[in-house]
PDB file of N, CA, C and O in Angstrom, chain B, residues numbered from 101:
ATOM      1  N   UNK B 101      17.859   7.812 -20.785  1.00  0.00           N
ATOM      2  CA  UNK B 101      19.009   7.815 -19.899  1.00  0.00           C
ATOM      3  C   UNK B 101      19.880   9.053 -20.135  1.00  0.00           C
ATOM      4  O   UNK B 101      20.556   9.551 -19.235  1.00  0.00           O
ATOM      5  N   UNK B 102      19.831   9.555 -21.460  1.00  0.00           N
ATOM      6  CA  UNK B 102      20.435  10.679 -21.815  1.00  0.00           C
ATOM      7  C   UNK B 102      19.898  11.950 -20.683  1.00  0.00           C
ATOM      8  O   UNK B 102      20.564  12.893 -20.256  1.00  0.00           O
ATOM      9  N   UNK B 103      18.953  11.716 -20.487  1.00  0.00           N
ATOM     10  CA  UNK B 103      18.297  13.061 -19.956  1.00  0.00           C
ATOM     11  C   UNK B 103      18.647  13.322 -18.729  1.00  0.00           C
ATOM     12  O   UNK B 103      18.727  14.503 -18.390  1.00  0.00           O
ATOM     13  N   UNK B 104      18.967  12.145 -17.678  1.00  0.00           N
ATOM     14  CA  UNK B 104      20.014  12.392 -16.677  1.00  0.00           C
ATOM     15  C   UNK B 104      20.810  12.563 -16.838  1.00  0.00           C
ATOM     16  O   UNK B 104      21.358  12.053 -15.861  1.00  0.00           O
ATOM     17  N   UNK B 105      21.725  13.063 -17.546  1.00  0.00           N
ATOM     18  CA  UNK B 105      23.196  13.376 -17.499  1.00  0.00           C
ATOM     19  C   UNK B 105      22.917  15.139 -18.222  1.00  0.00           C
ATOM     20  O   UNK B 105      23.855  15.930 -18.127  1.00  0.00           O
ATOM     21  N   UNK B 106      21.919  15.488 -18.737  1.00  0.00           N
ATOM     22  CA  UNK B 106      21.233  16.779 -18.732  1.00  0.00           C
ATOM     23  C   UNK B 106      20.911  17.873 -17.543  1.00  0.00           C
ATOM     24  O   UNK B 106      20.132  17.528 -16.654  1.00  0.00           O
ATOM     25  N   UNK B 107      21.627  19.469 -17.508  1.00  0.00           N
ATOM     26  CA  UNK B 107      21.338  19.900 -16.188  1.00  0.00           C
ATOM     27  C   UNK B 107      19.699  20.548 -16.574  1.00  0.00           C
ATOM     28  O   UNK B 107      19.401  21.742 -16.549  1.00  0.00           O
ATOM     29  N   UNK B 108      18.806  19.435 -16.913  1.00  0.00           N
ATOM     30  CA  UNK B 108      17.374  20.112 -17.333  1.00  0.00           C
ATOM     31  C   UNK B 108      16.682  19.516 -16.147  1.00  0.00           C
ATOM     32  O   UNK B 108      17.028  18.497 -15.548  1.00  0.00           O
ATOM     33  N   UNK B 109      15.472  20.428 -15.843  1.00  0.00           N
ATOM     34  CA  UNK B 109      14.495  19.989 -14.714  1.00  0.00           C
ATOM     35  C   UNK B 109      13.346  18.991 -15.293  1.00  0.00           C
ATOM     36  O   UNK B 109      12.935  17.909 -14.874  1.00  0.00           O
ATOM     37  N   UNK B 110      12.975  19.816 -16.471  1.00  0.00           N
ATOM     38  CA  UNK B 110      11.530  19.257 -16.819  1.00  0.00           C
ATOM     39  C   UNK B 110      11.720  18.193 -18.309  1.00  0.00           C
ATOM     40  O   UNK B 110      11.824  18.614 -19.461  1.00  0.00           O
ATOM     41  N   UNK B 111      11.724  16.853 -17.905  1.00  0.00           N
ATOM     42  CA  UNK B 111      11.731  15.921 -19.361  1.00  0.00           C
ATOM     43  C   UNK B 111      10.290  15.902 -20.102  1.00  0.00           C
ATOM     44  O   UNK B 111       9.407  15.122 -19.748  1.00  0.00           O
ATOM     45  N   UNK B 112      10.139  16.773 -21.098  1.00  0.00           N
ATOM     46  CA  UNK B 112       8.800  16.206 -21.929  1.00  0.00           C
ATOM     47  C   UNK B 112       8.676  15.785 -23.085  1.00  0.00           C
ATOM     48  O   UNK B 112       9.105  16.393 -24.066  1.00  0.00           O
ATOM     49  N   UNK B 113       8.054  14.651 -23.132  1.00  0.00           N
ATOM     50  CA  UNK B 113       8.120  14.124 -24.794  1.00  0.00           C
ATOM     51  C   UNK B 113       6.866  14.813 -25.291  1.00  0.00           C
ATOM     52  O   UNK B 113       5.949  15.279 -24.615  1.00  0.00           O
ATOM     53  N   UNK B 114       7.017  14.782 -26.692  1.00  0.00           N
ATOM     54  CA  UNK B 114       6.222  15.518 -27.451  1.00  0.00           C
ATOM     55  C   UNK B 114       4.830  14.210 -27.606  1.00  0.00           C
ATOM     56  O   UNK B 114       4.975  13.032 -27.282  1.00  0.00           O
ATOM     57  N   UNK B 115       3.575  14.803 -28.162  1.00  0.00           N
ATOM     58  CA  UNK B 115       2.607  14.513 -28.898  1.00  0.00           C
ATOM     59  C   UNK B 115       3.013  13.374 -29.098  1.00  0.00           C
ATOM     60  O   UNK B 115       4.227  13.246 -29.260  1.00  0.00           O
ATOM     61  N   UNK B 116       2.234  12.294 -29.148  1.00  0.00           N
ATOM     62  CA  UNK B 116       2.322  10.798 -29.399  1.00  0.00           C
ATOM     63  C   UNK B 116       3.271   9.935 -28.832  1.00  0.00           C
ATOM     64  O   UNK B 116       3.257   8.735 -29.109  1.00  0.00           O
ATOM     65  N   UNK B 117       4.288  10.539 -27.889  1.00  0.00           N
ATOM     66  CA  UNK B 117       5.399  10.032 -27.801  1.00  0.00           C
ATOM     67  C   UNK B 117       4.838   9.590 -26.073  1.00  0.00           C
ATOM     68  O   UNK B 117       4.462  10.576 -25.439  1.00  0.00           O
ATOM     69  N   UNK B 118       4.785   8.626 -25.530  1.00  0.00           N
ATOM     70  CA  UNK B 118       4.886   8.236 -23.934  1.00  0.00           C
ATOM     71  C   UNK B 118       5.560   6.734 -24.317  1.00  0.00           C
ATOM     72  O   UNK B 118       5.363   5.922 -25.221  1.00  0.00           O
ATOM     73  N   UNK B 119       6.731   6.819 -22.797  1.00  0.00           N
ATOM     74  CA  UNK B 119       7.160   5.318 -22.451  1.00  0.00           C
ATOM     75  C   UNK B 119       7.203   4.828 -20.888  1.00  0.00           C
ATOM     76  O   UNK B 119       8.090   5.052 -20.065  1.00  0.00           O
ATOM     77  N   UNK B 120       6.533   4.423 -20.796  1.00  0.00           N
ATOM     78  CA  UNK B 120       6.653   3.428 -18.979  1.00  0.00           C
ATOM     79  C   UNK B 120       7.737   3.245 -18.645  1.00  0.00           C
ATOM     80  O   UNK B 120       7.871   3.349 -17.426  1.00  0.00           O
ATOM     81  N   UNK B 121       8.925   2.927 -19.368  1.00  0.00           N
ATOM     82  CA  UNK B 121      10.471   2.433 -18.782  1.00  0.00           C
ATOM     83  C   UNK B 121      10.954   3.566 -18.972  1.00  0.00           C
ATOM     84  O   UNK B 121      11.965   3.751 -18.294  1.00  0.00           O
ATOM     85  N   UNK B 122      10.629   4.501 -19.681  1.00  0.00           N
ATOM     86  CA  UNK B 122      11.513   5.796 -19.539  1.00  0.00           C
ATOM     87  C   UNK B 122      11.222   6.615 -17.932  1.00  0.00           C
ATOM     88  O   UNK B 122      12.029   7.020 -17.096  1.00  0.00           O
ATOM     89  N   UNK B 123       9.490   6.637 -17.961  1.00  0.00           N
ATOM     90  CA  UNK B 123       9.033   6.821 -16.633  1.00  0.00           C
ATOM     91  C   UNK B 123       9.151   7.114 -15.412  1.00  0.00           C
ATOM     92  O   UNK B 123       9.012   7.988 -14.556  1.00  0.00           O
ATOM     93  N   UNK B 124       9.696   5.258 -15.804  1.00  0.00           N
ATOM     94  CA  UNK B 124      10.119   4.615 -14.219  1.00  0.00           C
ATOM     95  C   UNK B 124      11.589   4.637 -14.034  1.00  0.00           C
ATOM     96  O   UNK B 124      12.076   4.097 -13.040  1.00  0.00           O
ATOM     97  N   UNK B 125      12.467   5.331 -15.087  1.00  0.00           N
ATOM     98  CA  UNK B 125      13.971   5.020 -14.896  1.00  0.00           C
ATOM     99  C   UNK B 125      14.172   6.619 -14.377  1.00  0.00           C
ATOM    100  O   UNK B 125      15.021   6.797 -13.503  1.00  0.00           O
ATOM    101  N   UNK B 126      13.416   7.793 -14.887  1.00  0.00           N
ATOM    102  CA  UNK B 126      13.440   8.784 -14.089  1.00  0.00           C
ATOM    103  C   UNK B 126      13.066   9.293 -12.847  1.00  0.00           C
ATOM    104  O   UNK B 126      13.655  10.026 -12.053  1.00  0.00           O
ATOM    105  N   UNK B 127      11.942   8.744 -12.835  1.00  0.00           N
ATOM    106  CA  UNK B 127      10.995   8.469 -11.118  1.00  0.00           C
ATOM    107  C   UNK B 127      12.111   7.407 -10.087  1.00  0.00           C
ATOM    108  O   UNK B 127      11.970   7.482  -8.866  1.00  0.00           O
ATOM    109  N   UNK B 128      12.798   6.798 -10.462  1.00  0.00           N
ATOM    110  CA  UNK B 128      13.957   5.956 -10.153  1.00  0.00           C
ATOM    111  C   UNK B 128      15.392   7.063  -9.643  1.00  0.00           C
ATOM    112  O   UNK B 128      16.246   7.146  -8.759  1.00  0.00           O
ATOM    113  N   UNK B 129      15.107   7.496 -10.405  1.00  0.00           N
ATOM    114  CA  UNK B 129      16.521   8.856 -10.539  1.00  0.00           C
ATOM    115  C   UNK B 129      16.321   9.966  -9.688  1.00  0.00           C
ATOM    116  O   UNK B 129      17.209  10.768  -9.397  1.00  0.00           O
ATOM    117  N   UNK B 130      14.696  10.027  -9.132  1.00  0.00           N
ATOM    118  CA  UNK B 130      14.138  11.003  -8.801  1.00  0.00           C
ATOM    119  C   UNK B 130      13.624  12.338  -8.883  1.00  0.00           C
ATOM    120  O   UNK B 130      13.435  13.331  -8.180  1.00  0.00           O
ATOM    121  N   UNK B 131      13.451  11.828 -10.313  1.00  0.00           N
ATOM    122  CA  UNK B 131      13.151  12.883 -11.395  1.00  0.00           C
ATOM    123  C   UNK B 131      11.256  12.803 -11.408  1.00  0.00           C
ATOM    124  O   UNK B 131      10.559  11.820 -11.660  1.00  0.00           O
ATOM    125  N   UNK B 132      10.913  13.908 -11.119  1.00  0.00           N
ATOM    126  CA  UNK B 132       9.594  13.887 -11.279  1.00  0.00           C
ATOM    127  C   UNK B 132       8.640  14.617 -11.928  1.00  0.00           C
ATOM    128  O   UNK B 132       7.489  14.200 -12.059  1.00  0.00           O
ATOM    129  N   UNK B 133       9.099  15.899 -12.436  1.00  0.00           N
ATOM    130  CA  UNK B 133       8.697  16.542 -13.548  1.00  0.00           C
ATOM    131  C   UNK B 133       8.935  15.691 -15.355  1.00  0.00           C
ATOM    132  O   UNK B 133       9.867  15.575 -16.151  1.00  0.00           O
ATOM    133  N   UNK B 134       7.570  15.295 -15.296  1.00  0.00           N
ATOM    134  CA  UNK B 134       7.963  14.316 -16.611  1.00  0.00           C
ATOM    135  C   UNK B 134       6.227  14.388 -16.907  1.00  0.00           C
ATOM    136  O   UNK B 134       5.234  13.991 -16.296  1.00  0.00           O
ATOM    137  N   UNK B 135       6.485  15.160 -18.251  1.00  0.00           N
ATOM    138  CA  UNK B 135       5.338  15.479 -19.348  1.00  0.00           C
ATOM    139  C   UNK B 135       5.615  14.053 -20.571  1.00  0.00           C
ATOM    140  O   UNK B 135       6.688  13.533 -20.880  1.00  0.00           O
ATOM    141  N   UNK B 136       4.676  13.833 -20.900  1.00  0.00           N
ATOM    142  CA  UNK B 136       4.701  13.085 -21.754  1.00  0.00           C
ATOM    143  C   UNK B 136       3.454  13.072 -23.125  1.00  0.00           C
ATOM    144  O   UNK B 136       2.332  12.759 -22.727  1.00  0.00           O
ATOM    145  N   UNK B 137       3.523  13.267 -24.105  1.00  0.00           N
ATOM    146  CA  UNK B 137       2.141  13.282 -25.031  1.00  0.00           C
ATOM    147  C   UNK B 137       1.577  14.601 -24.900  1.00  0.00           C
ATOM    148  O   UNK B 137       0.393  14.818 -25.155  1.00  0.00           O
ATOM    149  N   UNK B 138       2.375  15.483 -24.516  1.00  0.00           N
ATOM    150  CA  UNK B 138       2.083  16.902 -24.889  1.00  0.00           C
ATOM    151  C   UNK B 138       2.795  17.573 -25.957  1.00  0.00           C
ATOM    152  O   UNK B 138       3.964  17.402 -26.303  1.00  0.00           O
ATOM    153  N   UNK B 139       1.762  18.508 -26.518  1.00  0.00           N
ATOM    154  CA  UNK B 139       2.425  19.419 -27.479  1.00  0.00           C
ATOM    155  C   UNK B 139       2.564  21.082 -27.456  1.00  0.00           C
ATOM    156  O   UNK B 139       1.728  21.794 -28.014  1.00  0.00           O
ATOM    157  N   UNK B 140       3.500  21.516 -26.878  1.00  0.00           N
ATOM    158  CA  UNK B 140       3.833  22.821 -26.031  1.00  0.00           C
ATOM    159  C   UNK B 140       3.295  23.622 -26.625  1.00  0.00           C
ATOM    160  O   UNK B 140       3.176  24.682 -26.011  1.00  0.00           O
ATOM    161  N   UNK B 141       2.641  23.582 -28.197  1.00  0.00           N
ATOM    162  CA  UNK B 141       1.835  24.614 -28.775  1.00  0.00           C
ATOM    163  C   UNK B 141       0.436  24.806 -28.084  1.00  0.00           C
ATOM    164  O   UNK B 141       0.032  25.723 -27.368  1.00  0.00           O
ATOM    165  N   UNK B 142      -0.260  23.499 -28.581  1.00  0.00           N
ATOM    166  CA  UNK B 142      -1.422  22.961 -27.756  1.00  0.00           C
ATOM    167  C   UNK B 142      -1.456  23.764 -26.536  1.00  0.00           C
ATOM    168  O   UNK B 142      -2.126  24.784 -26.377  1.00  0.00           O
ATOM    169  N   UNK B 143      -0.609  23.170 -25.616  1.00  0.00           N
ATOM    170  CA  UNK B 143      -0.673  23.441 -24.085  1.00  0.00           C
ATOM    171  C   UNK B 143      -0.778  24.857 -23.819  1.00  0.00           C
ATOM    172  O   UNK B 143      -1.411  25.322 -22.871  1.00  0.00           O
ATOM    173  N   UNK B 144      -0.154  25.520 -24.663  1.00  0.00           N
ATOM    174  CA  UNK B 144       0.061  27.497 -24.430  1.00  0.00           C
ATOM    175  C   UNK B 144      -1.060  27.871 -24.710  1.00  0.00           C
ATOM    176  O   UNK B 144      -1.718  28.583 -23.952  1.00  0.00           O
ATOM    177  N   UNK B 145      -1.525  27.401 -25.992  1.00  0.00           N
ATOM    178  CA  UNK B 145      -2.891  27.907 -25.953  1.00  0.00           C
ATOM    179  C   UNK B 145      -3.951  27.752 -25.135  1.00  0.00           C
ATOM    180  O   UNK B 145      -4.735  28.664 -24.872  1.00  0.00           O
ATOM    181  N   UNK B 146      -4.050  26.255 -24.564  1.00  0.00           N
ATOM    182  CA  UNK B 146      -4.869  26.143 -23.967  1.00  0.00           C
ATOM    183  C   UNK B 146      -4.555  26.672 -22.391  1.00  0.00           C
ATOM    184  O   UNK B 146      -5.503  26.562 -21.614  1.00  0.00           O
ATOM    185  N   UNK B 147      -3.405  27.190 -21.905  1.00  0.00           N
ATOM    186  CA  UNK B 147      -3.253  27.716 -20.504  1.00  0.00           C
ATOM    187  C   UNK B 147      -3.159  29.442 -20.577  1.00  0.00           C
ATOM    188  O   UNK B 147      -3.487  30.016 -19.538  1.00  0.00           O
ATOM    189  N   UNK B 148      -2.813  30.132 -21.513  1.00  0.00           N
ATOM    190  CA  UNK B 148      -2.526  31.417 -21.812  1.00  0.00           C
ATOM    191  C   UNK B 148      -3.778  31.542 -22.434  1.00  0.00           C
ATOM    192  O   UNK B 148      -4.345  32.279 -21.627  1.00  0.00           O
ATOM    193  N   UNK B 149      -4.667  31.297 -23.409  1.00  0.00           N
ATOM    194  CA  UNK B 149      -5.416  31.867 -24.320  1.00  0.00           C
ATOM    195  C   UNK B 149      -6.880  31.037 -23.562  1.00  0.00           C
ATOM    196  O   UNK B 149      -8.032  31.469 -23.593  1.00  0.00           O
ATOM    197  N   UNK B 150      -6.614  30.320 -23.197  1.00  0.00           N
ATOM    198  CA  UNK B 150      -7.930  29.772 -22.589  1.00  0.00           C
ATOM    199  C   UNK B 150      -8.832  28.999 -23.256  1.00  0.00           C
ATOM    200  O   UNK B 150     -10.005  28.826 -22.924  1.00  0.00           O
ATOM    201  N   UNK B 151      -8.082  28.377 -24.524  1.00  0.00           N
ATOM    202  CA  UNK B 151      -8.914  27.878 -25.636  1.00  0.00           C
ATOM    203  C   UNK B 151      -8.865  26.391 -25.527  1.00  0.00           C
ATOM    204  O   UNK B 151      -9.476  25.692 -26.335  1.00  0.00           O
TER     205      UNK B 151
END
């Protein structure tokens, strides 16, 4: 709920972290950029480096 009152676009929880009610309270809000169980290291590499 914190994260709506945030002027941020993109909510992502880190690595291991996903919740359904967090989800649906942003998709609710109309928030639709929402990463979840990613780890922004991971992800760079694998979109920049190709690995």
């Amino acid at each position: 709920r914190d994260f709506l009152e945030a002027d941020a676009k993109i909510f992502w929880a880190q690595l291991g972290l996903e919740n359904e009610e967090a989800e649906q309270i942003l998709r609710e809000a109309g928030r639709e950029d929402i990463v979840m169980d990613r780890c922004i290291k991971r992800e760079h590499t694998r979109l920049i480096l190709g690995e």
